[in-house]
Backbone as a printed PyTorch tensor [residue, N CA C, xyz], in Angstrom:
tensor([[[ -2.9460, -14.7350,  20.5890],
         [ -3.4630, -14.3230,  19.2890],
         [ -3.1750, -15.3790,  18.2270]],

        [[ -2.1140, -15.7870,  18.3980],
         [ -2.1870, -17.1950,  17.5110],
         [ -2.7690, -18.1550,  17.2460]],

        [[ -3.5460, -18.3950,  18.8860],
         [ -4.5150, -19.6700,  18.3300],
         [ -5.7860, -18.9980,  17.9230]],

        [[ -5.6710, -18.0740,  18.3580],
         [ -6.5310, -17.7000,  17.6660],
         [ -6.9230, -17.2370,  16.0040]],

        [[ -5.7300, -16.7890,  15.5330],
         [ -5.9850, -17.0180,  14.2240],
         [ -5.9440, -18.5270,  13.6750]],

        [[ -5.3930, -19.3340,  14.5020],
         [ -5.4910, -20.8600,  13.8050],
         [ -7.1920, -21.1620,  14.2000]],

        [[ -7.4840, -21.0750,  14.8490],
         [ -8.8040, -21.6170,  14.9710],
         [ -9.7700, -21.0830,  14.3940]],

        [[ -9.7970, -19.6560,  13.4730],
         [-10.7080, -18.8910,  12.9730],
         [-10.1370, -19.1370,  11.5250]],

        [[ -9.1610, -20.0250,  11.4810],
         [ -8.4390, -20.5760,   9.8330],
         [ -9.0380, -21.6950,   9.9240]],

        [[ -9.4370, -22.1830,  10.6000],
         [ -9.6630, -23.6500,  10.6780],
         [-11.5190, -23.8390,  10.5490]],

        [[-12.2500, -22.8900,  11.2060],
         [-13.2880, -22.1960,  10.6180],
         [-13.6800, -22.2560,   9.8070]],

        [[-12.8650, -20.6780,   8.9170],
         [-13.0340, -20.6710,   7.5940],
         [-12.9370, -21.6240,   6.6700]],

        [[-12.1190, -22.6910,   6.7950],
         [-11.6500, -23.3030,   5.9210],
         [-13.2530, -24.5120,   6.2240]],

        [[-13.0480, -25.0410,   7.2250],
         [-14.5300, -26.1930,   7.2490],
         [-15.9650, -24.9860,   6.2140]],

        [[-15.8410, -24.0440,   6.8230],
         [-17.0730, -23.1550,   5.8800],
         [-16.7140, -23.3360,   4.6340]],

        [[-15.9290, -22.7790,   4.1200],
         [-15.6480, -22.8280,   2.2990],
         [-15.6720, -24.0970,   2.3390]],

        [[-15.5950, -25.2960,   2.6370],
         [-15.3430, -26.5970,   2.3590],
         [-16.6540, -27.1370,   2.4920]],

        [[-17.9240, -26.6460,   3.2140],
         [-19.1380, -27.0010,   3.3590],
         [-19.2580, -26.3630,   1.6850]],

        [[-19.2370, -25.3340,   1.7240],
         [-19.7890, -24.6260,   0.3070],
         [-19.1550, -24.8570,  -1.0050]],

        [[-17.6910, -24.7660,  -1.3010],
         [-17.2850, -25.2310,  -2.3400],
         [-17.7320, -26.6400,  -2.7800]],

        [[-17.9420, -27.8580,  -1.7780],
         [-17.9620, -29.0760,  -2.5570],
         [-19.7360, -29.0420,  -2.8070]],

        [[-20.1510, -28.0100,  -2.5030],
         [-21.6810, -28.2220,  -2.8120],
         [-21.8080, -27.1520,  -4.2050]],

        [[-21.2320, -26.0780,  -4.4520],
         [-21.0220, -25.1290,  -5.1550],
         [-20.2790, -25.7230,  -6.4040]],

        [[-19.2790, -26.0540,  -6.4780],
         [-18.7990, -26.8280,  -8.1820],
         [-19.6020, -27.8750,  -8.3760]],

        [[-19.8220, -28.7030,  -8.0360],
         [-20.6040, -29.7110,  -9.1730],
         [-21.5370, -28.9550,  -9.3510]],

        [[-22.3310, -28.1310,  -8.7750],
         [-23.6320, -27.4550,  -9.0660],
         [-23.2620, -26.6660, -10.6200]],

        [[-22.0470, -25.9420,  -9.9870],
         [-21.6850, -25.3440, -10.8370],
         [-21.2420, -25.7210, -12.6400]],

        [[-20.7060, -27.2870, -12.1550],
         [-20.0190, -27.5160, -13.6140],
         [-21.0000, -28.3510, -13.9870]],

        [[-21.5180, -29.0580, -13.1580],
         [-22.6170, -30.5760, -13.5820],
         [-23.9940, -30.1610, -13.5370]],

        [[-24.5580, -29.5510, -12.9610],
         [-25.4420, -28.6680, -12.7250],
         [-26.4470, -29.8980, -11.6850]],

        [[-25.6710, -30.7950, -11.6720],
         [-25.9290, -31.2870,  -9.8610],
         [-24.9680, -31.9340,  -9.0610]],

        [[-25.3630, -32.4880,  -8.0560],
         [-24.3020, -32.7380,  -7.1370],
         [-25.4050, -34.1870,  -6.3230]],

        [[-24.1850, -35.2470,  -5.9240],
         [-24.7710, -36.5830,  -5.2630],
         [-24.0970, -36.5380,  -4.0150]],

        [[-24.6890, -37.0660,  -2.8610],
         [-24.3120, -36.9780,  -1.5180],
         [-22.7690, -37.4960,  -1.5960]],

        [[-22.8560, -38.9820,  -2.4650],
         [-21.2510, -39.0270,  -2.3010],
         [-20.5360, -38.3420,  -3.0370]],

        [[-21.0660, -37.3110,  -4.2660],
         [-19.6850, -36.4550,  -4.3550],
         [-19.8560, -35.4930,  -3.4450]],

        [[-20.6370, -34.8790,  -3.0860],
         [-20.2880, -33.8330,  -1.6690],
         [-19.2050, -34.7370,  -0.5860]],

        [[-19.5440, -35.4420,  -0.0650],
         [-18.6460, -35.8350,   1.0340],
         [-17.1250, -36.3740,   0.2870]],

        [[-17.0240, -37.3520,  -0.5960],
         [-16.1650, -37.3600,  -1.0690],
         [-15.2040, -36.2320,  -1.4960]],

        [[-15.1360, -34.9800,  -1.5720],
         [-14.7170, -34.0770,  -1.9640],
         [-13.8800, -33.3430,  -0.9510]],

        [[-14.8290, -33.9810,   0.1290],
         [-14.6890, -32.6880,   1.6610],
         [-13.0300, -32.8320,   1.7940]],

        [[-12.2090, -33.5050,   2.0120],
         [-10.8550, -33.7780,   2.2190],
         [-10.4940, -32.8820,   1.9940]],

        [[-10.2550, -32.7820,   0.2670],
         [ -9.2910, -32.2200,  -0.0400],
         [ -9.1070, -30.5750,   0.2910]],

        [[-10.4160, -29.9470,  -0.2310],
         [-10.7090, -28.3230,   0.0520],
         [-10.0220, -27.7070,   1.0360]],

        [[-11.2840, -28.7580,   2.4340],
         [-10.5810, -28.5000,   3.5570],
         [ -9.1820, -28.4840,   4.4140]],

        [[ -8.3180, -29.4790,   4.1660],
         [ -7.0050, -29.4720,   4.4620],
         [ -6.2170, -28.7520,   3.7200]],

        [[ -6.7020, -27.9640,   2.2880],
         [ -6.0140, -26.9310,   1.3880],
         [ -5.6700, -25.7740,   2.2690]],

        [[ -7.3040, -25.4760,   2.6990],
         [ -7.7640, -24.2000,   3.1420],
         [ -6.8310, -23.8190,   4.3590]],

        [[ -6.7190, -25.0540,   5.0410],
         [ -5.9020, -25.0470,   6.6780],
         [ -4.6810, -24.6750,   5.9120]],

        [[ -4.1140, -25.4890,   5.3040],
         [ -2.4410, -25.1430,   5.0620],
         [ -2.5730, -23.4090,   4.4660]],

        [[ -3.4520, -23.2640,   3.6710],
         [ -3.7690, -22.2710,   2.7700],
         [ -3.3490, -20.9080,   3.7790]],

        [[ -4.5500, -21.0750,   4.5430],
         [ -4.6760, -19.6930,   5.6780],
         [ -3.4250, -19.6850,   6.9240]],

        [[ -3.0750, -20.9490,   6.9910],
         [ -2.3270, -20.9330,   8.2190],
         [ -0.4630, -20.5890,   7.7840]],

        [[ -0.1510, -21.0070,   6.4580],
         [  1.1700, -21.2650,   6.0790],
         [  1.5460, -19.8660,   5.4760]],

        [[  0.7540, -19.2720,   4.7140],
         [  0.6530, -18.2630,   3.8210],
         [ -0.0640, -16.7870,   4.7940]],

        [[  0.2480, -16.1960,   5.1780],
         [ -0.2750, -15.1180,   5.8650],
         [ -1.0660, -14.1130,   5.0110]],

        [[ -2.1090, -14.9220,   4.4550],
         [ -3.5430, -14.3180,   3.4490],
         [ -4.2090, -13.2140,   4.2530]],

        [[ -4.7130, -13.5260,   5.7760],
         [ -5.6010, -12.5800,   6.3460],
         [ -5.0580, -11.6780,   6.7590]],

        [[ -3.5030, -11.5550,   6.8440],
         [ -2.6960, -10.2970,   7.2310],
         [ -2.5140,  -9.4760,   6.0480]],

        [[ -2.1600, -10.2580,   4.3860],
         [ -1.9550,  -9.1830,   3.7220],
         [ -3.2370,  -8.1800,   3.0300]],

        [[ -3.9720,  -9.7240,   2.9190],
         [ -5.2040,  -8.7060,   3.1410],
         [ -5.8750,  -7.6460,   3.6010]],

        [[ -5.2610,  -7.5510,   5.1260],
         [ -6.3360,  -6.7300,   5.8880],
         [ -4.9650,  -5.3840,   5.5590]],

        [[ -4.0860,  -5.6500,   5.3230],
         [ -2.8940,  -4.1410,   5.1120],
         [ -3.2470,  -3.5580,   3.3740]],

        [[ -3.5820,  -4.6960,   2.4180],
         [ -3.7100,  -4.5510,   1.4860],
         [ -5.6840,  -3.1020,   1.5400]],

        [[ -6.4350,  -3.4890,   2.5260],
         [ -7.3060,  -3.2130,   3.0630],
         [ -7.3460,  -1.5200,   3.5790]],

        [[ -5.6980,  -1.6820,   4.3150],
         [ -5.6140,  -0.7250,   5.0800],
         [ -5.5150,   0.9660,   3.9640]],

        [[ -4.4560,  -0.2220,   3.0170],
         [ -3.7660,   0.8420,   2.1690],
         [ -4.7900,   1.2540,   1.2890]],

        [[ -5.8660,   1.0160,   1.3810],
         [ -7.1170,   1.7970,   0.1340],
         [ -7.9510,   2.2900,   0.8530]],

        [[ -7.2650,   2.4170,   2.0300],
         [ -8.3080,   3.5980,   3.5370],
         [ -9.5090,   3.1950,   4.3930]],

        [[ -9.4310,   1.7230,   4.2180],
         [-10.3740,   1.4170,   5.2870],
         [-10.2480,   0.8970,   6.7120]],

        [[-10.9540,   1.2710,   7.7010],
         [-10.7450,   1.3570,   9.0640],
         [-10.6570,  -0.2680,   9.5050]],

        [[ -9.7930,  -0.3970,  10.1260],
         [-10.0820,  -1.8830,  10.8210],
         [-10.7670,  -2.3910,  11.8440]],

        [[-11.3850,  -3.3470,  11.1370],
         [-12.7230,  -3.7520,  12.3150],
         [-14.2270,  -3.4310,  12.0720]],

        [[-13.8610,  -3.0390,  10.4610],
         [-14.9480,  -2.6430,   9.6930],
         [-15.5880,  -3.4630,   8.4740]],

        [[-16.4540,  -3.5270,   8.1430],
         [-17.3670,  -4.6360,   7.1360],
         [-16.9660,  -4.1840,   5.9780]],

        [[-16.2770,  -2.6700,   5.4240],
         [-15.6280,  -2.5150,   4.6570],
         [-14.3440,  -3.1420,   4.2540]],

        [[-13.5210,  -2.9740,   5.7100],
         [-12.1320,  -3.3060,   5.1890],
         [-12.2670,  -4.9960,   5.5700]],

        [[-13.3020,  -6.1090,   5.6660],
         [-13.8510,  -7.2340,   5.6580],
         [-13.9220,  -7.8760,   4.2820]],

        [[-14.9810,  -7.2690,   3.4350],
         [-14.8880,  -7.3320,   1.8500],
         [-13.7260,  -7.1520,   1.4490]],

        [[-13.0340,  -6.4100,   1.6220],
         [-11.2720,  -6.0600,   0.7270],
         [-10.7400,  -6.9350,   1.0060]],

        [[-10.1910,  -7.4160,   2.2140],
         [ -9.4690,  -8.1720,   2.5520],
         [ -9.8460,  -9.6410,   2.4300]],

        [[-11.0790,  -9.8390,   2.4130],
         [-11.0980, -11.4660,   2.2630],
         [-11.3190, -11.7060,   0.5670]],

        [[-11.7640, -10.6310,   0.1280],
         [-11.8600, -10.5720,  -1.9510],
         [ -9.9130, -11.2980,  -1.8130]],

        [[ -9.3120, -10.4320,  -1.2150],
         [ -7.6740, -10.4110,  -1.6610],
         [ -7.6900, -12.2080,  -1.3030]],

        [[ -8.0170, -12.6360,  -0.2340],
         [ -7.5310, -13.8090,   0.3920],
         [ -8.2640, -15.0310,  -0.7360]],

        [[ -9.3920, -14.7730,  -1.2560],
         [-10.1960, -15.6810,  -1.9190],
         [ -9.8440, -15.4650,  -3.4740]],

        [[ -9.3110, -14.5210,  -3.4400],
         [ -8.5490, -14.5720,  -5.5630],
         [ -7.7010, -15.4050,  -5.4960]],

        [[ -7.1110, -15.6410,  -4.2480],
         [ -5.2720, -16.5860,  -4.3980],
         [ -5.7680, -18.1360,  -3.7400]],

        [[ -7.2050, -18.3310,  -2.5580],
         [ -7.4730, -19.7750,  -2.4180],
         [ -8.3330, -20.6330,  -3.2730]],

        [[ -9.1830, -19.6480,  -4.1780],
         [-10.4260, -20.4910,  -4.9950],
         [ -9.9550, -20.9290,  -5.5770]],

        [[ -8.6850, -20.1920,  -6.6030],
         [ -7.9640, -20.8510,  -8.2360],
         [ -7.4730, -22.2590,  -7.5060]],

        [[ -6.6010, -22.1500,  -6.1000],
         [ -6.2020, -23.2390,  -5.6360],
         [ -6.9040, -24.5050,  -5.7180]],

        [[ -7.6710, -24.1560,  -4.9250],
         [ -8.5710, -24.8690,  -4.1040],
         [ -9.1990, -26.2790,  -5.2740]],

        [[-10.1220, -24.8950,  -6.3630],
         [-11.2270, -25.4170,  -7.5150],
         [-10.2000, -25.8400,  -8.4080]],

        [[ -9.2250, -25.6760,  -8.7920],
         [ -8.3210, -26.9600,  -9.2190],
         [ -7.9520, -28.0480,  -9.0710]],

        [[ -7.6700, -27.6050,  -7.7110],
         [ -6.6800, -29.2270,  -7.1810],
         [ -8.0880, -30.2840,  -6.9920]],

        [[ -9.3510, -29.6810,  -6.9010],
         [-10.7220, -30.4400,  -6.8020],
         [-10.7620, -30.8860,  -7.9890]],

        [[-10.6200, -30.2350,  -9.1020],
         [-11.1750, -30.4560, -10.9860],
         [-10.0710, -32.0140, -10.8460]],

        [[ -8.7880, -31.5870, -10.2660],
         [ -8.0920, -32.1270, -11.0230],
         [ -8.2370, -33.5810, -10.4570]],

        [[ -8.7040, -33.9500,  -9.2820],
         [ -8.7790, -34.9480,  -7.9310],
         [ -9.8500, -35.8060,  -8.8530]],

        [[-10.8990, -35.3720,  -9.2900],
         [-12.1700, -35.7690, -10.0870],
         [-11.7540, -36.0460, -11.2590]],

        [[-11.2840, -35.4400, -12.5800],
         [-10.5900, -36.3190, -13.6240],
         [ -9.6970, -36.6330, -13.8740]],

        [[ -8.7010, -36.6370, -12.8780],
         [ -7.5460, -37.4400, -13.5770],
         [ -6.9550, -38.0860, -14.1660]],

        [[ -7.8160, -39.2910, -13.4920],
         [ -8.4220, -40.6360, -14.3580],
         [ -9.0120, -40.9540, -15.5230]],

        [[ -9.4280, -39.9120, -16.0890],
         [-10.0150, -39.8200, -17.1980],
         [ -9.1480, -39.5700, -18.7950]],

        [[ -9.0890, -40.7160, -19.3440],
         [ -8.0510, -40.0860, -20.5880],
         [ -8.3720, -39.2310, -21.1450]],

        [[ -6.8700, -38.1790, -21.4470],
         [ -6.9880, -36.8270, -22.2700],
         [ -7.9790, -35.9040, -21.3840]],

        [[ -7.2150, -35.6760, -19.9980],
         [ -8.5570, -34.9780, -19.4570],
         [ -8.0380, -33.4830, -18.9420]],

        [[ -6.7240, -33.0760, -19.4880],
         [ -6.6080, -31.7000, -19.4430],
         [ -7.3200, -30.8430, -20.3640]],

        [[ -7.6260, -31.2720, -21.3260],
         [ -8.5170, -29.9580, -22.3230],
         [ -9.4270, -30.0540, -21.4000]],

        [[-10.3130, -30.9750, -21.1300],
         [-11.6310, -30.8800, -20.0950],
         [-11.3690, -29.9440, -19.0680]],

        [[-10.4890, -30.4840, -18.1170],
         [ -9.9240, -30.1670, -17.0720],
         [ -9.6240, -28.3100, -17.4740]],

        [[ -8.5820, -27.5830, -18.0810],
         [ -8.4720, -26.2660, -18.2320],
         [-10.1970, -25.7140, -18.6720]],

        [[-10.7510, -25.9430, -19.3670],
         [-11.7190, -25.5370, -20.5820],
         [-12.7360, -25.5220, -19.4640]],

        [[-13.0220, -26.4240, -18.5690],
         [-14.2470, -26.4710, -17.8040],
         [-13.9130, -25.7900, -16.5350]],

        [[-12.6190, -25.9310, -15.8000],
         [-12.1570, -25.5170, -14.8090],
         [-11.8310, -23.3310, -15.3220]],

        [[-11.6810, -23.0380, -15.8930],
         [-11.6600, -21.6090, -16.6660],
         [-12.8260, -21.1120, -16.5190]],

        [[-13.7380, -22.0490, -17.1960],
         [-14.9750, -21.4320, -17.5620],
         [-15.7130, -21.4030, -16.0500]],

        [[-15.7720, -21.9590, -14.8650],
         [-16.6010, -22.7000, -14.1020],
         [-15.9910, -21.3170, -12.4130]],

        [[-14.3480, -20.7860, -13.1050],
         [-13.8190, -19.9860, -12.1330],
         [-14.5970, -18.7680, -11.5320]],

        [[-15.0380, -17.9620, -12.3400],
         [-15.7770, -16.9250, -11.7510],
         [-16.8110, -16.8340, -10.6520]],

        [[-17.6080, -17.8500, -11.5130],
         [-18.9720, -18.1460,  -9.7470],
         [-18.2550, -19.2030,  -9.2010]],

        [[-16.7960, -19.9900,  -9.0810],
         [-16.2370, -20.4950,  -8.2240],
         [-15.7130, -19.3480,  -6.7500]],

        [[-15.1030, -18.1100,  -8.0130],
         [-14.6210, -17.4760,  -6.7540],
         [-15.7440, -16.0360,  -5.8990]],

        [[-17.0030, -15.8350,  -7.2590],
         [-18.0940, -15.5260,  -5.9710],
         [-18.4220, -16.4290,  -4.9750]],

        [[-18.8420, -17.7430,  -5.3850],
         [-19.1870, -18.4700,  -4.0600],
         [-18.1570, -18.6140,  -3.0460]],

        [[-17.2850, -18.9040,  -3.2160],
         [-16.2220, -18.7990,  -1.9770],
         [-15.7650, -17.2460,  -1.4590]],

        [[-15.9240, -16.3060,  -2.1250],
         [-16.2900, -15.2800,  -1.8400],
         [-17.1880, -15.0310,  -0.3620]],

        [[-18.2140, -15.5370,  -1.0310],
         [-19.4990, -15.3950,  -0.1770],
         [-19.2370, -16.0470,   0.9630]],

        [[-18.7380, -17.7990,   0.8010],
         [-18.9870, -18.2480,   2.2150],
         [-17.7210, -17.8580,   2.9900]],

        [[-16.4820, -16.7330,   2.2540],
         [-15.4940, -16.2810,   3.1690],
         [-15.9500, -15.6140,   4.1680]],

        [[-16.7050, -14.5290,   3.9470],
         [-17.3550, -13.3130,   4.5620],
         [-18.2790, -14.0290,   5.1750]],

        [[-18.6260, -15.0870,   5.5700],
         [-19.7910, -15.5350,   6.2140],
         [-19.4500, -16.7800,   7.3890]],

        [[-18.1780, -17.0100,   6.8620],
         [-17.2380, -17.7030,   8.0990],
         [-16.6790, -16.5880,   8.6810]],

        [[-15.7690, -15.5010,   8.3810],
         [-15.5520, -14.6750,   8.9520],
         [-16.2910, -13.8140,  10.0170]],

        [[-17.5600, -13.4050,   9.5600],
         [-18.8820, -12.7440,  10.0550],
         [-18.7010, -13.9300,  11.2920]],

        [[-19.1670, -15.0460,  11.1090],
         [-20.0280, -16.2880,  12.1350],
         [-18.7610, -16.8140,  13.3140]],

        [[-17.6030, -16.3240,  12.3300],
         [-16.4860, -17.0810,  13.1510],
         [-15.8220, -16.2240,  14.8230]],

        [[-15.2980, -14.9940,  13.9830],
         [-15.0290, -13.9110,  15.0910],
         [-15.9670, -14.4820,  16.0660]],

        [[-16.5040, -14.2960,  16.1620],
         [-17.6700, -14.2940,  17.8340],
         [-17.5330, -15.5890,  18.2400]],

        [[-17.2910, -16.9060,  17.4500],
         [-17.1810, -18.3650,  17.8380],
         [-15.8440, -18.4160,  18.3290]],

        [[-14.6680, -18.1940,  17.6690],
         [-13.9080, -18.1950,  18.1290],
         [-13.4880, -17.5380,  19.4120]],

        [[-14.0400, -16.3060,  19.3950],
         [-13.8370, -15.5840,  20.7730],
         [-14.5740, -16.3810,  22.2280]],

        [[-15.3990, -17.0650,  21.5910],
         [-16.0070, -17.9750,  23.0820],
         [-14.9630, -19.0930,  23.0210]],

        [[-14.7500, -19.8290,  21.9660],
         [-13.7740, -21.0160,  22.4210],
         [-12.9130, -20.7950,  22.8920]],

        [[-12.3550, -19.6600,  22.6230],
         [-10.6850, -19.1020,  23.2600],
         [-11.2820, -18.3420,  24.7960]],

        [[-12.3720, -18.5580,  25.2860],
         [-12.6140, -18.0140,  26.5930],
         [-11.9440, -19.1200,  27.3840]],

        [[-10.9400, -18.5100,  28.7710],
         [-10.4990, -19.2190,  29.4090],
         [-10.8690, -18.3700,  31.1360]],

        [[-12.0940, -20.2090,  32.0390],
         [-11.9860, -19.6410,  32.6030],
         [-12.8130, -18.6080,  32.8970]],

        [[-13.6290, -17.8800,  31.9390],
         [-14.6480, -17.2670,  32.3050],
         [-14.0730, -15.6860,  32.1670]],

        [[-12.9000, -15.6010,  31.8390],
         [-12.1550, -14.2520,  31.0520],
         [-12.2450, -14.4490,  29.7740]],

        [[-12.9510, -12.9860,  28.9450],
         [-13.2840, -13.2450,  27.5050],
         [-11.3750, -13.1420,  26.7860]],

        [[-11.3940, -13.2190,  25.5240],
         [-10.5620, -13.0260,  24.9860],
         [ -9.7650, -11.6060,  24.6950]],

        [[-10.4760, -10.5220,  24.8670],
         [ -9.9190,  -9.1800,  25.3740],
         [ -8.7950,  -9.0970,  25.9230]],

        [[ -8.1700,  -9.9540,  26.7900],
         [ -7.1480, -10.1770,  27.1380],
         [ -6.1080, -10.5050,  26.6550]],

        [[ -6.2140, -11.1100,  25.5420],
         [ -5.0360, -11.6490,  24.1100],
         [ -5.0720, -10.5910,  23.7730]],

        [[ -5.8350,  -9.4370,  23.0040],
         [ -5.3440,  -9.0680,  21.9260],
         [ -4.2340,  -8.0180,  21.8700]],

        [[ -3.5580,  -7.7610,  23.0130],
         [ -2.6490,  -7.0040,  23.4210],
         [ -1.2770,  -8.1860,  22.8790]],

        [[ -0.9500,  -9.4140,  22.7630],
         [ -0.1890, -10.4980,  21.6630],
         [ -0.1100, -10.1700,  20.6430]],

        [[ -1.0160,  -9.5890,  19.5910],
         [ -0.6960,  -9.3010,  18.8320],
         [  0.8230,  -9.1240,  17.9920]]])
């Protein structure tokens, strides 16, 4: 069960990292250039890994989930739990990005708070969105990569 949550962290995190670096400049610049998309990809992504893997987000989530009565293994308690996981990685995430991009720039914290504040909300719908959509796409990917052998993964989840 472990690698398996590392590999469905590792997932998620390349997904939000496809979408966030395409999603803020859209968002703050109201476009985006191939090299700032790729240029960007680093950082998100290696956030996201430490993010999901160091910090046990998808566990408190899914209890945080449990405790407002939804069944596990359900598209309900899916939304709860990844809303919980994506309030505590976007602020991360869409910062340490704002801040990677002006640093360099003199006097660039008023910018930096003022634009990064304003720019948070459809920061953390969109990562929102592509949580639940790595999650959705991932479960089933991951469950084939972790096939060993030609035995599905059914067999782990008794590790737990």
């Amino acid at each position: 069960m472990k690698h398996f949550s590392l590999v469905l962290g590792i997932w998620i995190a390349f997904v939000n990292t496809l979408i966030i670096c395409f999603a803020m400049p859209l968002i703050i610049a109201g476009k985006i250039t191939l090299i700032q998309y790729f240029s960007n990809m680093p950082l998100p992504f290696i956030l996201g890994i430490v993010l999901v893997t160091l910090i046990p987000l998808p566990k408190w989530g899914n209890m945080i989930a449990g405790k407002l009565g939804t069944k596990p293994g359900t598209f309900k308690q899916q939304l709860i739990a990844s809303f919980f996981m994506v309030i505590i990685i976007a602020p991360i995430i869409s910062f340490s990005m704002m801040w990677w991009n002006v640093h360099r720039m003199p006097n660039y914290t008023t910018f930096l708070m003022s634009t990064w504040i304003s720019a948070l909300p459809k920061v953390i719908l969109a990562v929102y969105i592509s949580a639940n959509i790595a999650i959705w796409s991932g479960i089933p990917l991951v469950k084939r990569i972790l096939s060993v052998h030609g035995q599905r993964f059914e067999q782990y989840k008794g590790s737990r």
